[in-house]
N, C-alpha and C positions, 0 to 999 in steps of 0.2 A: 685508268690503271693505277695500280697502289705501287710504294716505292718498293724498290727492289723486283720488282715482278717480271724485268726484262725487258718491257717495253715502255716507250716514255709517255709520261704524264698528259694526258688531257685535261689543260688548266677550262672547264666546262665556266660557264658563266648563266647559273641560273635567277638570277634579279639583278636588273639597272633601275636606277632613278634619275632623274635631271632635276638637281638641287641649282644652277644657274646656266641660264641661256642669255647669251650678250653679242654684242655686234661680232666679235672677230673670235670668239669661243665660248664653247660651254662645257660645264661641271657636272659628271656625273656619276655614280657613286653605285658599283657592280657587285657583286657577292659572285666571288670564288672559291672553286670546290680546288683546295692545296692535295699536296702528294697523300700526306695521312689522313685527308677523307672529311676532314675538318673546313667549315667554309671561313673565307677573311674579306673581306670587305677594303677596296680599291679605288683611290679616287685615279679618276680617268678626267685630264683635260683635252679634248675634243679643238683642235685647230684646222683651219681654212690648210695650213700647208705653208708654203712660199718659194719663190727661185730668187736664185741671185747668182751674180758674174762676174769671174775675174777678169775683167778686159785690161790685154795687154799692148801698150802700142811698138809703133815700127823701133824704137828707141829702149824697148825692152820697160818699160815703167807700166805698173799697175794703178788702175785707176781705184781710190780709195775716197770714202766720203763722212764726213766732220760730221754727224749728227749728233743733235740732244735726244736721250733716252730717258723718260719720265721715270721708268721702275729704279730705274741706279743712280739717278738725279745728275745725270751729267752728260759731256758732249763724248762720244765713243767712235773712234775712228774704224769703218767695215766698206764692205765691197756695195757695191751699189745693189738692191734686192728688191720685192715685195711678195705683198699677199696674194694667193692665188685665190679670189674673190668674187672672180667676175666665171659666172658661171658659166659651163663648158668650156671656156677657154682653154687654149693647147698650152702647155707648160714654155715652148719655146717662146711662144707668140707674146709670152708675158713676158720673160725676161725680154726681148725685144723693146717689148714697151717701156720696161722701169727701165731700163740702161738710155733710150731715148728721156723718160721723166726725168732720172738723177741725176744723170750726167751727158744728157747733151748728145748725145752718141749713139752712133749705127757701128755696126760689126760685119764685115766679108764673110768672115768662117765663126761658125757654132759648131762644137763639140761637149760629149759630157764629161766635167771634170769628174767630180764626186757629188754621190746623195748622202746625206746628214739626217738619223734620228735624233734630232734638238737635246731629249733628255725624257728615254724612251722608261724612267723608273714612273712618269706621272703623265705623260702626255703623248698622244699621237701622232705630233708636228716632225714634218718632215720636210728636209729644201731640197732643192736640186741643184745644183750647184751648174753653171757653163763657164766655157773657156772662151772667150770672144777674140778675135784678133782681126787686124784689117780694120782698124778705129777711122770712122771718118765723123769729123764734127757736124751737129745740124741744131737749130735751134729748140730751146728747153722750155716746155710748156710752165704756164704762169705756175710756182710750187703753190703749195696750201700747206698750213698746219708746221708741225718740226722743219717738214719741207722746205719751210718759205729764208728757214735758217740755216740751210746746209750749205756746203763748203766740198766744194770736189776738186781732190789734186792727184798729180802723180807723182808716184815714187819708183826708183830700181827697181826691181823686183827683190835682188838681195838686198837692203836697204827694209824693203816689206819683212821681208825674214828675221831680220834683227829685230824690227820691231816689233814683232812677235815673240822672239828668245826674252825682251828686255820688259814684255808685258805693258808696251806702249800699245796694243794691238790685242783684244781682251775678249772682242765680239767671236763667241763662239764659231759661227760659220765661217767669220773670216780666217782665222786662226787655222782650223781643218781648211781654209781653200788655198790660205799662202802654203800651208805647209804640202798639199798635196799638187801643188805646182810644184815644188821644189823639189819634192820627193820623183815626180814624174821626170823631170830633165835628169835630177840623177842617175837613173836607169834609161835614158836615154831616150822617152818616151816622148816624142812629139803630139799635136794635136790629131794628126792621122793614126796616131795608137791608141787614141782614146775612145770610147763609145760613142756612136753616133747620136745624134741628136732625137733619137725615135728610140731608142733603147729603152727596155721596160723596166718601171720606177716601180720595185716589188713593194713598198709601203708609202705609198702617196695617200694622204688622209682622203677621207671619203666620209667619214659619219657627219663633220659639219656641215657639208655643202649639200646633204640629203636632207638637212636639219633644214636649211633655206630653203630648197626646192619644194618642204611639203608647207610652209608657212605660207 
């Protein structure tokens, strides 16, 4: 439909190409037909996904983790997370996993905090964010890689908040997950008011993990 017509735009996508396929995403570069009719060409980067979790303990403190980030060249303080990688894996069962990998820890109660489009101008990456609570400790499989350097601590939860307000706390996700804890107890919103852990993730990437399945 053309603008003004009444009805909205079907952004049509008639030509993709895959200018780079790599372990954890690929580049690929679509030709879109715009409102006036006219095509623009799109880079689209293609991501595996990822979950991550704000686990809070009995003492009310968020578990937060010291990592080096190669692309910012520096150590960046975020919620425990990973890639969603391992194929058919259930989203929960992964955060499961990385919260036992990063920090050591099992959870009673899962909940959905909030889903996150990363930075939906170039890319299709999406996390999912959970609320863990009921923290009991269990021992932390040997790390690898940034891993073998990380640093897991807790903090207040308010304490997390400020360091988010004062830009000590910078990792995207984590940022949207302190703040939407915080926002949730505002309104009074316990872990029982939030989406249950089956709840449907209307933009969960799919085009990578089809990329791997047919390799």
């Amino acid at each position: 439909m053309t603008a003004g017509s009444g009805q909205p735009h079907e952004f049509e996508t008639t030509a993709s190409r895959t200018v780079y396929e790599g372990a954890i995403l690929a580049l690929r570069l679509d030709q879109v037909v715009m409102p006036d009719g006219r095509t623009a060409e799109r880079e689209v980067v293609e991501h595996d996904g990822a979950v991550a979790i704000v686990a809070v303990d009995e003492d009310d403190r968020i578990v937060l983790v010291y990592q080096y980030r190669h692309p910012v060249g520096r150590r960046l303080w975020e919620i425990p997370a990973g890639l969603l990688d391992i194929p058919g894996e259930d989203p929960l069962a992964a955060a499961q996993r990385e919260l036992v990998e990063e920090a050591g820890l099992t959870a009673a109660s899962w909940s959905v905090l909030i889903d996150v489009a990363v930075s939906p101008g170039f890319t299709d990456e999406s996390i999912r964010v959970y609320l863990a609570e009921g923290l009991t400790e269990v021992e932390r499989p040997t790390p690898e890689h940034e891993e073998a350097d990380l640093q897991v601590e807790r903090f207040p939860v308010a304490d997390a908040v400020e360091m988010v307000l004062a830009g000590e706390i910078v990792n995207a996700t984590a940022v949207a997950s302190i703040s939407a804890l915080a926002a949730a107890r505002s309104l009074g919103r316990g872990p029982g008011d939030l989406r249950p852990t089956d709840a449907a993730w209307t933009d969960r990437p799919e085009r990578f993990e089809a990329r791997r399945r047919a390799r």
